[in-house]
C-alpha positions, 0 to 999 in steps of 0.5 A: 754100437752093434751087438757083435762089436760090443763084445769084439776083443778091444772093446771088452779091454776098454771096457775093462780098463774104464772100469778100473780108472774109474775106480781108481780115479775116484779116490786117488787119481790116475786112472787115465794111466790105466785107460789110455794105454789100453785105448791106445794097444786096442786102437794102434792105428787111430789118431791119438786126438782121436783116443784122447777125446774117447778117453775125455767121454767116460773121464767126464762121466766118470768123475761127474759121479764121483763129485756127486758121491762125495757131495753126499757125504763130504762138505765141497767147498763150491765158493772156494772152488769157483774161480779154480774152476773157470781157471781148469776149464780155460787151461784145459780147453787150451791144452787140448787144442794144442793137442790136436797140433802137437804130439801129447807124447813130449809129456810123456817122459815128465810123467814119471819124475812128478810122481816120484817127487810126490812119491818121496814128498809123501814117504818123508811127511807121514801125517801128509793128507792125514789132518783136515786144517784148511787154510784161509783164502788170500794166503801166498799159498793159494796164490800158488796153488791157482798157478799150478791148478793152470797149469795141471788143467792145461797138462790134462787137456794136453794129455791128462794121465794123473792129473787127479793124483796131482790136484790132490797134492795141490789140495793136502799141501797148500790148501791144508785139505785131507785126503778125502776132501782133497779127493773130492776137490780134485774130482770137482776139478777133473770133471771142469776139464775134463769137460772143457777138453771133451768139448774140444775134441767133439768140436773138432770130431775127434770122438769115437762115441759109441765106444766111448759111451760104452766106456762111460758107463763103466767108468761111472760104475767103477767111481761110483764104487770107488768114491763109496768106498773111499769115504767110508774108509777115510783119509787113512786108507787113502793115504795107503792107496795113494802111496800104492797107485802113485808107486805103480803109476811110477813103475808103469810110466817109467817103463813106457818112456824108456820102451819109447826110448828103446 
């Protein structure tokens, strides 16, 4: 990337938003909300399998460093995790090849119901994410929980916006997780696919990579800070932020759909 374009006016706002997803992102998720609406505002005539797969660069690099924050500090159960993560790389590969054939859009409007079912979930169950009481494997929840971690794994190559968000749900309601072992759950998982999805943009050269490189590096900034500041305050402080990323999510999605609509 020359030197004048790093500082061209859409780079700068790409940049920006990388930083404050990968923020966000590390401690409760949806930072891809953030991110792909600035990708898609500051590039309106690329391909959106071409933003996506931008946007898969500084994901990946993003929640990589958040994983390795946590592991620093919290006990990530990788045995536990193995299988759920084959199961996210296979989805995730799947999504985003279906992305390439099919607009992501006709996710766009599901968005906003998920997240206020969360929302309501968590308004009702105010020691939700709070304990860290995890469940033995072989249970009928963790059944559950393999089949929505599929199916969230192919939403994230298919589109991705708050599916950190949704894995920690899966991690604090089935797996009896709180939310900083659900956070670095999650991001172990968003890393695999977004990995997985990235992969399949780069195969098929829908990757704009010196913008995403850019974007990478502030993402990683951004979680690095994010994951740090999340395990020092613990689950109580992320119960707040989650409430509050999850509201404005809410407002932000809802608002988009209906300007679709419009």
């Amino acid at each position: 990337m020359e030197l004048a374009g790093v500082f061209a006016p859409e780079v700068v706002i790409v940049l920006v938003a990388a930083f404050a997803a990968g923020f966000i992102d590390s401690m409760v998720g949806g930072g891809g909300l953030i991110q792909l609406p600035a990708l898609f505002g500051a590039y309106p005539a690329a391909q959106p399998a071409m933003l996506l797969g931008t946007s898969k660069v500084a994901g990946t690099f993003g929640t990589l460093s958040a994983v390795a924050r946590f592991a620093r500090s919290v006990h990530i159960p990788w045995r536990m995790l193995m299988p759920s993560m084959a199961l996210i790389v296979g989805c995730s590969l799947a999504g985003a090849f279906t992305a390439s054939h099919v607009p992501p859009e006709i996710f766009r409007p599901l968005v906003p119901v998920a997240l206020t079912a969360v929302l309501i979930y968590l308004l009702r169950n105010r020691d939700f994410g709070l304990h860290h009481s995890p469940r033995p494997p072989g249970s009928h929840s963790h059944a559950v929980a393999m089949l929505l971690i599929g199916a969230i794994g192919f939403y994230d190559g298919f589109f991705g916006p708050g599916t950190g968000t949704f894995l920690m749900v899966v991690y604090i309601r089935l797996f009896g997780f709180d939310f900083l072992h659900s956070a670095a759950c999650a991001r172990v998982l968003n890393a695999c696919a977004n990995g997985a999805a990235l992969l399949c943009f780069a195969a098929l050269g829908t990757v704009m990579w010196p913008v995403g490189a850019a974007m990478a590096v502030c993402s990683i900034t951004g979680a690095t800070l994010g994951a740090r500041l999340a395990i020092r305050r613990g689950s109580p402080f992320m119960r707040h932020v989650f409430l509050a990323v999850v509201s404005a999510l809410i407002a932000k999605t809802a608002w988009d759909t209906l300007r679709n609509w419009l």
